[in-house]
DSSP file (Angstrom, degrees, kcal/mol; ACC not computed):
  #  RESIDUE AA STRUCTURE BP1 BP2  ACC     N-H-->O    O-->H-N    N-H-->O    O-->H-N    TCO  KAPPA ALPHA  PHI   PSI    X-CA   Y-CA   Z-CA
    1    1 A X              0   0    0      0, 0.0     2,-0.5     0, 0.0     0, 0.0   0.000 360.0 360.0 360.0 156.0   31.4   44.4    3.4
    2    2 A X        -     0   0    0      2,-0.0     2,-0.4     0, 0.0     0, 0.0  -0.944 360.0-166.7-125.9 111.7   27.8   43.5    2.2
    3    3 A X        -     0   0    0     -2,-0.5     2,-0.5     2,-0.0     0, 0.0  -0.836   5.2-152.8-120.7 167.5   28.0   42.8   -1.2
    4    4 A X        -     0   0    0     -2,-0.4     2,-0.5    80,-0.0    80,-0.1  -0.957  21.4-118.0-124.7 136.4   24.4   42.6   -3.1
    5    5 A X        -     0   0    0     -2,-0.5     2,-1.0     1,-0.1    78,-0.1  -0.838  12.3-127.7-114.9 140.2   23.9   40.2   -6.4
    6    6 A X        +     0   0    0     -2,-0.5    78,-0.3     1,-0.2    76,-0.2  -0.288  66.2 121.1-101.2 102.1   23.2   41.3   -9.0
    7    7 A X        +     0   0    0     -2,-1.0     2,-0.4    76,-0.2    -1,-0.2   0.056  49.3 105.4-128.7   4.9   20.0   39.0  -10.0
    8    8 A X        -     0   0    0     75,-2.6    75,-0.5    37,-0.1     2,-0.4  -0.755  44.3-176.3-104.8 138.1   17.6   41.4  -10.3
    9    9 A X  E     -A   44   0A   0     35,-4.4    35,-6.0    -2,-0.4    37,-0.3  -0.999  21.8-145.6-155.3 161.4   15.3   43.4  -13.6
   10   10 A X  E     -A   43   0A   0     -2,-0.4     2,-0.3    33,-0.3    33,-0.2  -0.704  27.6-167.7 -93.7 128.7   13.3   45.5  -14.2
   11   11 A X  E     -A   42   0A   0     31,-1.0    31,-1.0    -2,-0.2     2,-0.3  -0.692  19.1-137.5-138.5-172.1   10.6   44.9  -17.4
   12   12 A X  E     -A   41   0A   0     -2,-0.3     2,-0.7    29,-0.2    29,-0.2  -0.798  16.1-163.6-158.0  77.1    7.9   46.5  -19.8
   13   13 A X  E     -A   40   0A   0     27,-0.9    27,-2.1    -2,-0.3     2,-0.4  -0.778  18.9-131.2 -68.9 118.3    5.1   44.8  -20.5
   14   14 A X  E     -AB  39  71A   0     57,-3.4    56,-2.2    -2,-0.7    57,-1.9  -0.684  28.4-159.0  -2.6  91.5    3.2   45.9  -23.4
   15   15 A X  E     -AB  38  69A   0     23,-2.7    23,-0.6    -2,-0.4    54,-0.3  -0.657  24.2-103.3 -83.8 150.3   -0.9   46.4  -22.7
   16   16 A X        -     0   0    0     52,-4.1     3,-0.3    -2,-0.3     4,-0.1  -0.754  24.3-127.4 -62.8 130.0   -3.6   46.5  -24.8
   17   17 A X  S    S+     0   0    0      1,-0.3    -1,-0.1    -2,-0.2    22,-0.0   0.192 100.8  82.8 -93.4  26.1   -4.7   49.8  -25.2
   18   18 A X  S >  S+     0   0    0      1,-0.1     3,-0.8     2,-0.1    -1,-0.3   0.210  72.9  82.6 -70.3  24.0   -8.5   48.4  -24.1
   19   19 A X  G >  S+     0   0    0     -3,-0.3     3,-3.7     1,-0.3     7,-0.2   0.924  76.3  73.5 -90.0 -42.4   -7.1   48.8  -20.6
   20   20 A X  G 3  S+     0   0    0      1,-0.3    -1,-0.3    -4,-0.1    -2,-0.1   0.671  76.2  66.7  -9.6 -34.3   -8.1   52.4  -21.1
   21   21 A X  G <  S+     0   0    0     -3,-0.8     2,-0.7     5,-0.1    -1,-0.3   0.335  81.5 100.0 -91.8   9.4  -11.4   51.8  -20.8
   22   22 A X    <>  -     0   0    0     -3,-3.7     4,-1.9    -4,-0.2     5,-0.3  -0.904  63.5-155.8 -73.6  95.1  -10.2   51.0  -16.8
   23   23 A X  H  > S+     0   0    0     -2,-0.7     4,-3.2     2,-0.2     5,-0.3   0.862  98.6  47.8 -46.8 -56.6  -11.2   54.3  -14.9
   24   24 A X  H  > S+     0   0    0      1,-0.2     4,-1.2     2,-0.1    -1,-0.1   0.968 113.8  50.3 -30.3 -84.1   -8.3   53.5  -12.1
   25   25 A X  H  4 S+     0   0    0      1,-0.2    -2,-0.2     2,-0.2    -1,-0.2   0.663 121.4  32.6 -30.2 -42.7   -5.9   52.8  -15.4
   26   26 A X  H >< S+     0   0    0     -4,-1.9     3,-5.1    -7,-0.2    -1,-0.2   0.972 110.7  56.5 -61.0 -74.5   -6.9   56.2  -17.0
   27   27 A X  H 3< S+     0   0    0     -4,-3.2     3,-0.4     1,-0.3    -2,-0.2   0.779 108.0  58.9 -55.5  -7.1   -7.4   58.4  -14.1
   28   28 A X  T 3< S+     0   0    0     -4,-1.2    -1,-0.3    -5,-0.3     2,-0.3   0.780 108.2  43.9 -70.5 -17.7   -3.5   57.1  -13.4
   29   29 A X    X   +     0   0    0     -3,-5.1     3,-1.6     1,-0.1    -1,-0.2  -0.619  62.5 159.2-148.0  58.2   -2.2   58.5  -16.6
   30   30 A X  T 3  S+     0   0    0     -3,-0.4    -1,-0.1     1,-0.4    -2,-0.1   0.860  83.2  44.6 -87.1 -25.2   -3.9   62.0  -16.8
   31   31 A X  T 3  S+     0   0    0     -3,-0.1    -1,-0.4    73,-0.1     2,-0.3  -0.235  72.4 142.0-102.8  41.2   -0.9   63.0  -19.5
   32   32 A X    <   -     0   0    0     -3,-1.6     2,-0.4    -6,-0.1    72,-0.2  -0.703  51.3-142.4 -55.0 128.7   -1.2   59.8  -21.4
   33   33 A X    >   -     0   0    0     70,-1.9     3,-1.3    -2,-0.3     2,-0.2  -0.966  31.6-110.5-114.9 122.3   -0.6   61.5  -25.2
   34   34 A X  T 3  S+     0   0    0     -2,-0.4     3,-0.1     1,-0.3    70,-0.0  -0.315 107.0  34.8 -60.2 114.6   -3.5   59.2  -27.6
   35   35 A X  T 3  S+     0   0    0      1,-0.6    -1,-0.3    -2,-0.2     2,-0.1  -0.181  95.4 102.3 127.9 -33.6   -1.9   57.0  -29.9
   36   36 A X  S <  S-     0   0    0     -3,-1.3    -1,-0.6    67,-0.1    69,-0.2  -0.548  76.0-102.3 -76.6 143.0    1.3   56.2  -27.3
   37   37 A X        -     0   0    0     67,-0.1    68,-1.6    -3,-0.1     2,-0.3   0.022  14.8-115.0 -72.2-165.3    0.9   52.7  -25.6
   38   38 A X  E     +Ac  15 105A   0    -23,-0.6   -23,-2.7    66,-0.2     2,-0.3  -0.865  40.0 176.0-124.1 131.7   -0.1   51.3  -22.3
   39   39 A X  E     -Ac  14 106A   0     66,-2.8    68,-1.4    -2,-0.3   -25,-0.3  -0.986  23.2-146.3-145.5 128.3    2.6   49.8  -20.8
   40   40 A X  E     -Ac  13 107A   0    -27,-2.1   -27,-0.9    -2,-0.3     2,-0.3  -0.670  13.0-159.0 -92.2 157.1    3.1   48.1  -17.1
   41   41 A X  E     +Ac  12 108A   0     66,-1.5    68,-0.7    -2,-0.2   -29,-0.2  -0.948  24.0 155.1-127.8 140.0    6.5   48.4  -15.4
   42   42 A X  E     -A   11   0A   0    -31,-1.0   -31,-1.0    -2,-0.3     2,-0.3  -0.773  31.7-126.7-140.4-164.0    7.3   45.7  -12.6
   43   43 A X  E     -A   10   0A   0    -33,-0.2     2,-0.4    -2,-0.2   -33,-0.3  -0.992  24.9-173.2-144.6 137.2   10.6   44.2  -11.1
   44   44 A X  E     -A    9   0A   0    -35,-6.0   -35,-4.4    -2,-0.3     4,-0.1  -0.944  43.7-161.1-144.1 142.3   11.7   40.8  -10.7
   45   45 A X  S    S+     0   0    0     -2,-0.4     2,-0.1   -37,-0.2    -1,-0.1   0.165  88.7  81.1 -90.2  32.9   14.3   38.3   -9.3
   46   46 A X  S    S-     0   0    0    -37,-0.3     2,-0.3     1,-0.1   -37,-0.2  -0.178 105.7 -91.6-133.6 180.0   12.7   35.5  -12.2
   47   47 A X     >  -     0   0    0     -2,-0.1     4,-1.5   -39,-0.1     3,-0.3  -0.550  50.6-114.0 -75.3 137.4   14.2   36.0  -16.2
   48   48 A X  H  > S+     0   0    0     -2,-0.3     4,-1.4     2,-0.2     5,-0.1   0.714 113.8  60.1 -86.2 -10.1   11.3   38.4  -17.4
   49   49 A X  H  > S+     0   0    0      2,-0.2     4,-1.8     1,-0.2    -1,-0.2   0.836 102.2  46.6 -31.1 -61.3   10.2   35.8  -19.7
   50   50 A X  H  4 S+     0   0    0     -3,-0.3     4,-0.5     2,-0.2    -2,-0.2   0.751 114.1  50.3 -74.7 -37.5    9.6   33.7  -17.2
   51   51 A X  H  X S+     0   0    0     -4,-1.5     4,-0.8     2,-0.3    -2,-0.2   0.845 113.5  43.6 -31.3 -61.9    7.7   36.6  -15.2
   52   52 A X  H >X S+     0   0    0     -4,-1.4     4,-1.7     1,-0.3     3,-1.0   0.938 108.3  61.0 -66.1 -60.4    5.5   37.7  -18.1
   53   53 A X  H 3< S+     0   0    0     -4,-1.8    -1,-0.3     1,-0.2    -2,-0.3   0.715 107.6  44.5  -6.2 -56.6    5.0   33.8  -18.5
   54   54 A X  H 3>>S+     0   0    0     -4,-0.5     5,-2.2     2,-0.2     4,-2.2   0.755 112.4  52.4 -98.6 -29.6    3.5   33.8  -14.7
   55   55 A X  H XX5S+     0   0    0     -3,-1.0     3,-0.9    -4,-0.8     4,-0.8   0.993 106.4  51.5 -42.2 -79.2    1.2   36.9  -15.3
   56   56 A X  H 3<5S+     0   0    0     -4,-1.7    -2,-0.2     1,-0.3    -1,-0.2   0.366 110.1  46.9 -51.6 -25.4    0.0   35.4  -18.1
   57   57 A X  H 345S-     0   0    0     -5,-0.4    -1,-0.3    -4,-0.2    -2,-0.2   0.875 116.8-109.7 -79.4 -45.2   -1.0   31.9  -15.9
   58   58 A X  H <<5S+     0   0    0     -4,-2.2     2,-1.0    -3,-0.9    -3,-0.2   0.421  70.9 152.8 103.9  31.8   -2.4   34.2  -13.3
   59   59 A X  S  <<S-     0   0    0     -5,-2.2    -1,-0.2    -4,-0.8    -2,-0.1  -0.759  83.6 -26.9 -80.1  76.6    0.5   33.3  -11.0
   60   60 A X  S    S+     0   0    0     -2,-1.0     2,-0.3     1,-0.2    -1,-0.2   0.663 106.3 170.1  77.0  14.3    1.3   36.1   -8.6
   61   61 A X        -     0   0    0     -7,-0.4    -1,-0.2    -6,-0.4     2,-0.2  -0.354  33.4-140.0 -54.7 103.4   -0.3   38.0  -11.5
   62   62 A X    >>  -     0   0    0     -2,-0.3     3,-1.2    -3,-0.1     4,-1.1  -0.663  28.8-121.3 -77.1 148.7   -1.5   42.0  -11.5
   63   63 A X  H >> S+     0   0    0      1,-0.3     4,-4.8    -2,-0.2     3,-1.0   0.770 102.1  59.5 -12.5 -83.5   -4.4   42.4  -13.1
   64   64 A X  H 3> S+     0   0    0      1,-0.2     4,-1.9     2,-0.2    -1,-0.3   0.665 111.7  36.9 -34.3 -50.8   -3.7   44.5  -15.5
   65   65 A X  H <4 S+     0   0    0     -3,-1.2     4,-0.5     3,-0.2    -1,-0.2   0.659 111.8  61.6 -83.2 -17.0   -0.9   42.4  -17.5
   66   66 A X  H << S+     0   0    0     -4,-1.1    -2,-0.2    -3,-1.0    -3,-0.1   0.871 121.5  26.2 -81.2 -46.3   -3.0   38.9  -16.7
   67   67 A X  H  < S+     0   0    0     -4,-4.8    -3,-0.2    -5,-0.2    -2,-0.2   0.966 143.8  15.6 -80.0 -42.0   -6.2   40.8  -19.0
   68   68 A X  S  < S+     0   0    0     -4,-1.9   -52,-4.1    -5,-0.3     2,-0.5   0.203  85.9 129.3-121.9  22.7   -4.4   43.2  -21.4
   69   69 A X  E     +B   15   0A   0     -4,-0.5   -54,-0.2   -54,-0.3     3,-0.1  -0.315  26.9 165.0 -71.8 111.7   -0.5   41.9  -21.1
   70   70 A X  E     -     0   0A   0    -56,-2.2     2,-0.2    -2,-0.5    -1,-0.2   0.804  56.9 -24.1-116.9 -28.7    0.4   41.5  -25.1
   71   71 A X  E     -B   14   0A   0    -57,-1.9   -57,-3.4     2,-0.0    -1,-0.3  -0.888  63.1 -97.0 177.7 156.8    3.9   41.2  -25.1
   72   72 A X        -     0   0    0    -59,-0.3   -59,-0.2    -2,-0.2     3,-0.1  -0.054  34.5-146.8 -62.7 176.3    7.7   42.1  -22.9
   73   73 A X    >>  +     0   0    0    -60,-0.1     3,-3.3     1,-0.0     4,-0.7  -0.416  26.4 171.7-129.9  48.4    9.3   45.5  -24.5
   74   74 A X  H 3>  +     0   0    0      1,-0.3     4,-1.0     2,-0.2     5,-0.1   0.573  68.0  62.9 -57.5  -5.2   12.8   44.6  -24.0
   75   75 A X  H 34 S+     0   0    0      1,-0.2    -1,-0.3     2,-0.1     4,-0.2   0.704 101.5  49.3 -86.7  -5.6   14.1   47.5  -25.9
   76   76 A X  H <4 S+     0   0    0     -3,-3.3    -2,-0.2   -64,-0.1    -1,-0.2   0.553 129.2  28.3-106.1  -3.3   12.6   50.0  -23.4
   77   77 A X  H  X S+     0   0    0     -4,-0.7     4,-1.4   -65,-0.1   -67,-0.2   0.482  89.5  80.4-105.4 -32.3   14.6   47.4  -20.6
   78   78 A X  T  < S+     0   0    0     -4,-1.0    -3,-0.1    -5,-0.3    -2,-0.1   0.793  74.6  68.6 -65.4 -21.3   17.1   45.7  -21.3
   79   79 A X  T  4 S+     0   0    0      1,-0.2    -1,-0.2    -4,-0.2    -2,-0.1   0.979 100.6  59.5 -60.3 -52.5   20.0   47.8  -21.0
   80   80 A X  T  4 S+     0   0    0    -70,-0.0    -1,-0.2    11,-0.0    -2,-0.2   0.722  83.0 145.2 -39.2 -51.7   19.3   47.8  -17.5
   81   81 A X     <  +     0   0    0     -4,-1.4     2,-0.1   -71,-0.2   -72,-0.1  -0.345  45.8  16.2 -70.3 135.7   19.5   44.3  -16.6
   82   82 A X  S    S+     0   0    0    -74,-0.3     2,-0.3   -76,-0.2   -75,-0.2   0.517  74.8 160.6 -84.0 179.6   20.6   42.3  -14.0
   83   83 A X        -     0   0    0    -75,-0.5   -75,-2.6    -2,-0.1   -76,-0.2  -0.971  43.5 -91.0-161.9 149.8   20.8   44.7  -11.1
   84   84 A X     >  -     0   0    0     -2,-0.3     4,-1.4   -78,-0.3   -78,-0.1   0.078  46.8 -98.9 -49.5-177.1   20.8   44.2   -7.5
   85   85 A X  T  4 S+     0   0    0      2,-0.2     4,-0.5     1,-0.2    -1,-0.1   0.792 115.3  36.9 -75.5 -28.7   17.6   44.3   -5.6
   86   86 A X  T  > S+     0   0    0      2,-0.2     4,-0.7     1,-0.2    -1,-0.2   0.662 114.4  58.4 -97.3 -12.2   17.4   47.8   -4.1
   87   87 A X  H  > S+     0   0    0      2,-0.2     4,-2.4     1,-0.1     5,-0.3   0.854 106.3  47.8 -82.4 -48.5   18.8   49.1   -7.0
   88   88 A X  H  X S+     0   0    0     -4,-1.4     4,-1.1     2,-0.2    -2,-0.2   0.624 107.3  55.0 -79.7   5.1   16.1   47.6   -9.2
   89   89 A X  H  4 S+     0   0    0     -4,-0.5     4,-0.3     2,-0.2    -1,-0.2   0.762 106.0  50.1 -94.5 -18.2   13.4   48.8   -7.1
   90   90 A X  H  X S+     0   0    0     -4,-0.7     4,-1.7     2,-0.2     3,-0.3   0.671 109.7  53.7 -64.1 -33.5   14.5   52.0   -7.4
   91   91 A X  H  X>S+     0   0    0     -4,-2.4     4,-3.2     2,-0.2     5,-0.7   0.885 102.8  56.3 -82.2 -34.3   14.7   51.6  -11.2
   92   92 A X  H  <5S+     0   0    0     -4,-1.1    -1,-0.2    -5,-0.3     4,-0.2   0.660 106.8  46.1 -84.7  12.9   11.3   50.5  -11.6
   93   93 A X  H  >5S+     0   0    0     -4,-0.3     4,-1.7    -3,-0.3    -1,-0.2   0.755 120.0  44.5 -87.6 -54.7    9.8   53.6   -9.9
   94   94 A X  H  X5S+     0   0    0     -4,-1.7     4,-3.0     2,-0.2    -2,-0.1   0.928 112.8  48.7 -52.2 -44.2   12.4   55.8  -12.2
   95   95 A X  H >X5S+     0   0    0     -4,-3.2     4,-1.8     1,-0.2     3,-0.9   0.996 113.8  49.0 -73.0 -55.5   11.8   53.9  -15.4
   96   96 A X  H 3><S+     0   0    0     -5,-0.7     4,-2.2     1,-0.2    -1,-0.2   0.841 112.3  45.7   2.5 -76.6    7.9   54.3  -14.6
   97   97 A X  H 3< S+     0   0    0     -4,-1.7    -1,-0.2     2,-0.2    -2,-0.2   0.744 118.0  50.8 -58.1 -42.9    8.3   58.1  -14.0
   98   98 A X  H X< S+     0   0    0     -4,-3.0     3,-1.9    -3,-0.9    -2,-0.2   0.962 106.3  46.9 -36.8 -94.7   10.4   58.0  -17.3
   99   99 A X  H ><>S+     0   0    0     -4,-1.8     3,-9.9     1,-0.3     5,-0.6   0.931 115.5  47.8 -46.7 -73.2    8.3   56.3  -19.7
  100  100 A X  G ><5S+     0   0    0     -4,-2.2     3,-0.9     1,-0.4    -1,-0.3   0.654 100.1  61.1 -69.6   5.1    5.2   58.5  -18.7
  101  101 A X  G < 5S+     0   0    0     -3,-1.9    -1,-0.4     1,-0.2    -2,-0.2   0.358 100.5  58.8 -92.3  19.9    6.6   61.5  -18.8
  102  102 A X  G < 5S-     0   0    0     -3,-9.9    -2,-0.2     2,-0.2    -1,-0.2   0.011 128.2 -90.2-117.4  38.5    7.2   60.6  -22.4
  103  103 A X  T < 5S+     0   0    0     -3,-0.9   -70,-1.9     1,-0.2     2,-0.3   0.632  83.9 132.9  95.8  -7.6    3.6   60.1  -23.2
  104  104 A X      < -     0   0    0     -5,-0.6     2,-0.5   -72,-0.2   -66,-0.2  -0.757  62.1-127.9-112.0 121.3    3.2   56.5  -22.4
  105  105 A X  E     -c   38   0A   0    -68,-1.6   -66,-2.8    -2,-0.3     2,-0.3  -0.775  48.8-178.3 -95.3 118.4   -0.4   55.4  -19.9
  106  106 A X  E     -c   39   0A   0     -2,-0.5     2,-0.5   -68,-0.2   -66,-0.2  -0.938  22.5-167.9-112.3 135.4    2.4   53.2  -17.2
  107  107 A X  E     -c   40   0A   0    -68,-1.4   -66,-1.5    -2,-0.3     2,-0.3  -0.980   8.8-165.0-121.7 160.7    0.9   51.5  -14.3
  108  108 A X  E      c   41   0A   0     -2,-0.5   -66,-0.1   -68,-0.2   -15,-0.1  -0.988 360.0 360.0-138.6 132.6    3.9   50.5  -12.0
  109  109 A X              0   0    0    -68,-0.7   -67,-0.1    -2,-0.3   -16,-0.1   0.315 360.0 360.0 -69.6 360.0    3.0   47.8   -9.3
């Protein structure tokens, strides 16, 4: 039996909402509702501290959280966490899908 551990999360970076002014970033988010943030979703085997923390060096960094990265969202995460690996890459394509269908401009890596 294959058992998977569970070492993995999922997180919510907080952008600035200059990333708007990104034409990729926008044209992603066509039901972005004005006034709701900009938010990245990724997944990580790291502490998401320590993640955000590596963005933020320009360490394995996307873009997007290395220019306009302002701070984790742990309330919009945390429940989730830890989770196996396949399980949390599958949540960070749901929680993605999630979050902007509630208004929210998401890029998900």
């Amino acid at each position: 039996m294959n058992f998977q551990r569970a070492r993995h999360h999922v997180y919510v970076v907080e952008l600035d909402a200059r990333v708007l002014d990104d034409v990729r970033f926008r044209m992603a988010n066509p039901g972005h509702v004005y006034g709701m943030p900009c938010l990245y979703v990724g997944m990580t085997g790291l502490d998401p501290d320590l993640r955000f923390d590596r963005h933020k060096a320009g360490i394995q960094s996307n873009r997007y959280v290395f220019e306009f990265g302002l701070r984790l969202l742990p309330q919009l995460y945390a429940v989730f966490n830890p989770m196996p690996y396949r399980v949390a890459c599958e949540m960070e394509v749901e929680l993605a899908l999630d979050l902007r269908g509630k208004g929210y401009a998401v890029w998900q890596a």
